[in-house]
N, C-alpha and C positions, 0 to 999 in steps of 0.2 A: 863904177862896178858894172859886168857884165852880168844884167839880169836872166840871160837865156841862159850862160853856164849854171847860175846860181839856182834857176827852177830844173834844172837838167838832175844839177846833186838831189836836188828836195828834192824831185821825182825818184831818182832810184833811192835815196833813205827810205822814203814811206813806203817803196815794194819791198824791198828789204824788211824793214821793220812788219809789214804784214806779212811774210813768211813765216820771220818768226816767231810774230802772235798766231800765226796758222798750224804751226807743227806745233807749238807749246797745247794748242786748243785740241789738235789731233791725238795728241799721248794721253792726254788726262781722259778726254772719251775711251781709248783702248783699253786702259788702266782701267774706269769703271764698268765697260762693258767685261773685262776679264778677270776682274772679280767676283771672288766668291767667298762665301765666310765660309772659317774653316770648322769642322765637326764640332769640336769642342765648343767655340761660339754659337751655333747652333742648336746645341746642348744647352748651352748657359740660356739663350734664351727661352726657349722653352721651357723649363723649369723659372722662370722668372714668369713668367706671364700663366704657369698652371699654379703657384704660390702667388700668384695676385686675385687668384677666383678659388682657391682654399683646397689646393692639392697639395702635393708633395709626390717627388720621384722616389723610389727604391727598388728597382731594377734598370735590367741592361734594356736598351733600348733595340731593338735590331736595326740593321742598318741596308739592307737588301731592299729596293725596289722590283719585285720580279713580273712577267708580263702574266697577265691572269686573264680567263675569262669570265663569261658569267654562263652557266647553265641551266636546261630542263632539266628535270625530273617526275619521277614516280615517288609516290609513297607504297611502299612495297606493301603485298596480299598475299604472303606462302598458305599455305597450307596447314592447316592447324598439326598434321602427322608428321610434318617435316618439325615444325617446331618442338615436337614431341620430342624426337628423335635427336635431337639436339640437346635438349633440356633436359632430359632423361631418357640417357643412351642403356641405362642395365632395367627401362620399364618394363613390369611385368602384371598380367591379370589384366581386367578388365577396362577399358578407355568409356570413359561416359561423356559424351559429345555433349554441347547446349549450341544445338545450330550450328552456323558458322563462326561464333565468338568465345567461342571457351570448350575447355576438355578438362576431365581432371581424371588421376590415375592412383594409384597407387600410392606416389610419390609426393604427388602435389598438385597443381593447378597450374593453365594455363589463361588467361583472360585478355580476349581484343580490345582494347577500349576504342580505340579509331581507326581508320585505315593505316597503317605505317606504324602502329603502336599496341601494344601488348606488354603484362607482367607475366610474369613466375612466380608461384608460393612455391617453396617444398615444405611439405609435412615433414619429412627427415632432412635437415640440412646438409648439404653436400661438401665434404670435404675438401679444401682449397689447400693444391702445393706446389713445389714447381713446376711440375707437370702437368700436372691437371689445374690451370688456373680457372678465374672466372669466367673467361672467354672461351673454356673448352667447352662451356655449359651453353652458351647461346648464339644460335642460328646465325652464319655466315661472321663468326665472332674472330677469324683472323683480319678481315673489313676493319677492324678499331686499332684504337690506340690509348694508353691512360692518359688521362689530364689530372696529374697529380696538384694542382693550382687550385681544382674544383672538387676535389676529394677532401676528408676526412677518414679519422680512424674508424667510421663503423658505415661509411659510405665511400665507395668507389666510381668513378666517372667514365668513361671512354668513350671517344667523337670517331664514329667513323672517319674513313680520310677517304679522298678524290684526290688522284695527282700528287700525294704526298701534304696535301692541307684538310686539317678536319670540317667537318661540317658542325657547328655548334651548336644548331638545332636537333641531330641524329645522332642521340647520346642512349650508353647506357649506361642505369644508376644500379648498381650492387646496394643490396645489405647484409652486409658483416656479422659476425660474431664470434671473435676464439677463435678463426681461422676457420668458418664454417661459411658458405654461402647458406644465406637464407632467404633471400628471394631478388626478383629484378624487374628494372621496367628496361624497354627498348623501344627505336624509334629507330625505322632503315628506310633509307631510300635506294633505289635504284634507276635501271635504263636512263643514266646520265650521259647527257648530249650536249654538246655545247650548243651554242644560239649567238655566240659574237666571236669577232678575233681575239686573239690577246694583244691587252695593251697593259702598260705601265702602271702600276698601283702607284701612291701618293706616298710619301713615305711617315715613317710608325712619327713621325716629330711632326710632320703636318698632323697627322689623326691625334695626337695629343694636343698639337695647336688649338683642333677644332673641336676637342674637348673642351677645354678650357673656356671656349669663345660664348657655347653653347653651353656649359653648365657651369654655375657659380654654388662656391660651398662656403663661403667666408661668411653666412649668415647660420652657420650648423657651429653646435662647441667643440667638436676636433676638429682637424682635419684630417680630410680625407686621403689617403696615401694610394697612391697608383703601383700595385707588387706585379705586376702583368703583361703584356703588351707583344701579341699574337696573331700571325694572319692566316684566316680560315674563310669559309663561306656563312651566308647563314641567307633562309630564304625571305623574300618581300611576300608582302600582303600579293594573296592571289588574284589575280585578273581573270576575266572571262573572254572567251576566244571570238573575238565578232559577235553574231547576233546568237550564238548559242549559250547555252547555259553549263558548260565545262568549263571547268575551273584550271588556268595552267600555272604551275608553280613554277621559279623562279629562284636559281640561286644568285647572287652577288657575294663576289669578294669582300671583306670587310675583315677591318683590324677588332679584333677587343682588347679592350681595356681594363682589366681586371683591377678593382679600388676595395680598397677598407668598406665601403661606404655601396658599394651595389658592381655590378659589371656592364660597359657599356660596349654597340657597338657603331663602331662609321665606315659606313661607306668609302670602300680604296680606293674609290675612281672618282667619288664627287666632294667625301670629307664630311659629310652630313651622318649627325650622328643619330642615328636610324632607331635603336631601341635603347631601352635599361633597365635593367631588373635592379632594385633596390634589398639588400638583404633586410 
């Protein structure tokens, strides 16, 4: 036997044969790196893992990543005359002032409770039509929009918008009667500035991921059902500016979560699920 032919073939077998354990090892890599699961599996999982911490889905989920920032703000300080004028556009007779926090007229009442916030009483409740909606009656009230998810029949909601997303904490609440306004609270911000670039939000199945991860309901006797799931701002706890004592507000991107059982929200850029109000 010619041993040098014979290591010549075994030498080119074994490079051969490492080829083609080289390319079989090369496809199955591409293969998992170009994988992806598809929506529906996505779906599936999520809902399997927010039913293993005592959820349930019954809405659509949105499916849009859009690029967001986060912004400053003001807690807005008009004028108590403007607010007037707004709230009651046919006032007549006399305006009785209580400082800078309140007026009351004819009509009804106006009262600051904080900076960025004030009610409406009316003594005669205001007529509510198509034309003249709730929004005709309060200051800068084309700013809103309703959130019918946060409503009732004898209470009404509207979130300002920035950019075409509401602000959840810059709401006004209507009270109803028979198609009458009968009073309101309101909360407005303004001189909104951005303070980052935009970048990419997380998407509404990650923020229901990190629902889940972070809240367990399988020790409550229903469960809790998720009918919601919305991208708006809402601000962080305030910080102080360096060594001063000014307070600077802060909004952030964040999905809610509207549940049977309270409304949450998380954070679109870190997934942390930042507040919850419990019904």
């Amino acid at each position: 036997m010619n041993w040098e032919v014979a290591k010549s073939w075994l030498i080119a077998l074994f490079i051969v044969l490492d080829a083609v354990l080289g390319w079989q090892l090369y496809e199955s890599r591409q293969l998992a790196s170009d994988y992806a699961e598809s929506p529906a599996d996505l779906l599936a999982n999520t809902k399997t893992l927010l039913a293993n911490h005592g959820f349930s889905l019954d809405t659509q989920v949105p499916s849009g990543q859009p690029n967001l920032v986060t912004f400053q703000a003001d807690l807005a300080n008009p004028k108590l005359s403007a607010l007037v004028q707004a709230a009651f556009p046919n006032v007549k007779g006399k305006l009785t002032y209580t400082g800078n926090v309140g007026v009351t007229t004819n009509q009804g009442s106006i009262t600051v409770t904080a900076q960025g916030n004030w009610t409406v009483e009316y003594q005669s409740p205001m007529q509510i039509t198509t034309t003249h909606t709730v929004l005709s009656y309060v200051y800068r009230g084309s700013e809103y929009t309703p959130d019918p998810i946060s409503s009732d029949p004898n209470h009404a909601v509207y979130y300002e918008m920035v950019d075409n997303y509401p602000i959840f904490d810059a709401a006004i609440v209507s009270t109803e009667s028979k198609g009458l306004l009968v009073a309101y609270s309101q909360t407005l911000v303004e001189h909104v500035v951005a303070n980052s670039s935009p970048k990419p939000v997380i998407s509404a199945l990650d923020a229901l991921d990190s629902l889940a991860d972070a809240v367990d309901k399988t020790d409550t006797a229903t469960s809790s059902t998720v009918v919601r799931v919305d991208l708006g701002y809402a601000r962080k706890v305030q910080v102080a500016s360096g060594n001063q004592q000014v307070l600077q507000s802060y909004w952030f991107p964040v999905w809610r979560i509207v549940t049977t059982a309270g409304t949450y929200y998380v954070n679109a850029f870190t997934g942390e699920v930042e507040m919850a109000t419990a019904f």
